[in-house]
C-alpha positions, 0 to 999 in steps of 0.5 A: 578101730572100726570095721565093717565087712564091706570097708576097710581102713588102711591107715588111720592118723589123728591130724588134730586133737584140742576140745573135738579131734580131726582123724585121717583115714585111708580106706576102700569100700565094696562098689555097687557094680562089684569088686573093691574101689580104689583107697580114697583119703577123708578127714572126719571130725570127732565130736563124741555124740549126743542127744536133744531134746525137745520140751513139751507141755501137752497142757499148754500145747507149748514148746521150749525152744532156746537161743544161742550164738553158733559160730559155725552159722557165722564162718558160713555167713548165716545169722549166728544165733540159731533158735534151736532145742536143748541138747549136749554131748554124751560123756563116758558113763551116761546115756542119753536120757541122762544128758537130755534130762540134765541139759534140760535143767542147765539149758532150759531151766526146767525139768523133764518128767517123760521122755520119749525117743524120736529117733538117732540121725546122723548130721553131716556124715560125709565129715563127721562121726557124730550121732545125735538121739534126739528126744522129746520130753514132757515139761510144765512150761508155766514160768519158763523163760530167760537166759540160761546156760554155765557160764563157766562153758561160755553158754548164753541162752535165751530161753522162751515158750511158743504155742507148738503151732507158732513154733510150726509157723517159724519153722515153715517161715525158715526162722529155725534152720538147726536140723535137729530142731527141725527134726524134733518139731515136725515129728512132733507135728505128726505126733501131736495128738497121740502124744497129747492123749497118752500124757494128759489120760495119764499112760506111761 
């Protein structure tokens, strides 16, 4: 169980376990005026964390980006299929440039040969464990494309190329609403021409 020395969990009870877990928590935290709060009650969902990742040709100046069905976008009303970046769960054992680089080739069809880290966010930590390193990594984006994904895992994924200012555009027209793609896309906005200069010069 975690601790911290400014919170403090009385009571933890696992409330649902199928393919992701529901916790339970009693718990109290130190106030900004001082002193202890009164225990309060959240349930938080246990997803594992993971990583993402977004494919970029310097070259081309081309991303990858990908497509797929979310339910969650369907119970909240939204347009279920999201234009999103690669990305998976990091399972025992790995880290996550091994998942970044696996997803990639399962995803997206292609192959990472430089990874670079972003940054570790947290989605929605109000409800949720879940930390996500997000990555972007060097790709050759001639010929990729089409639909992707293990059949076996239920994925479907449209997979496609963008010139990095079309995919801006999308991005400021709302057409890409998953925050960890908007994440990946406007740090590499901001990074762009660094980042082109250290791959195309050949610098690790």
């Amino acid at each position: 169980m975690m601790t911290h020395d400014d919170a403090e969990i009385l009571d933890l009870e696992t409330v649902w376990k199928g393919f992701f877990r529901v916790d339970r928590l009693r718990l109290r935290h130190r106030l900004f005026a001082g002193g202890w709060g009164q225990p309060i009650t959240r349930e938080v969902f246990e997803r594992g964390h993971a990583a993402a990742l977004l494919p970029y040709d310097p070259v081309r100046d081309e991303v990858v980006l990908i497509e797929q069905f979310r339910t969650g976008a369907l119970t909240a009303g939204a347009e279920p299929w999201l234009v999103e970046i690669v990305a998976g769960i990091i399972e025992d054992g790995e880290t996550a440039d091994d998942v970044v680089r696996r997803e990639t080739v399962e995803e997206a069809g292609c192959e990472v040969t430089e990874v670079v880290p972003i940054m570790d966010v947290f989605t929605t930590p109000g409800g949720s464990s879940e930390r996500i390193a997000i990555f972007v990594g060097r790709i050759d984006a001639q010929g990729v494309g089409g639909v992707h994904g293990l059949a076996d895992e239920g994925e479907d994924i449209r997979v496609f190329t963008e010139p990095l200012d079309a995919a801006l555009k999308r991005l400021a027209n709302g057409g890409i609403v998953n925050i960890i793609a908007v994440t990946a896309l406007q740090w590499l906005a901001l990074n762009r021409e660094e980042l082109r200069r250290r791959w195309l010069a050949g610098e690790a």
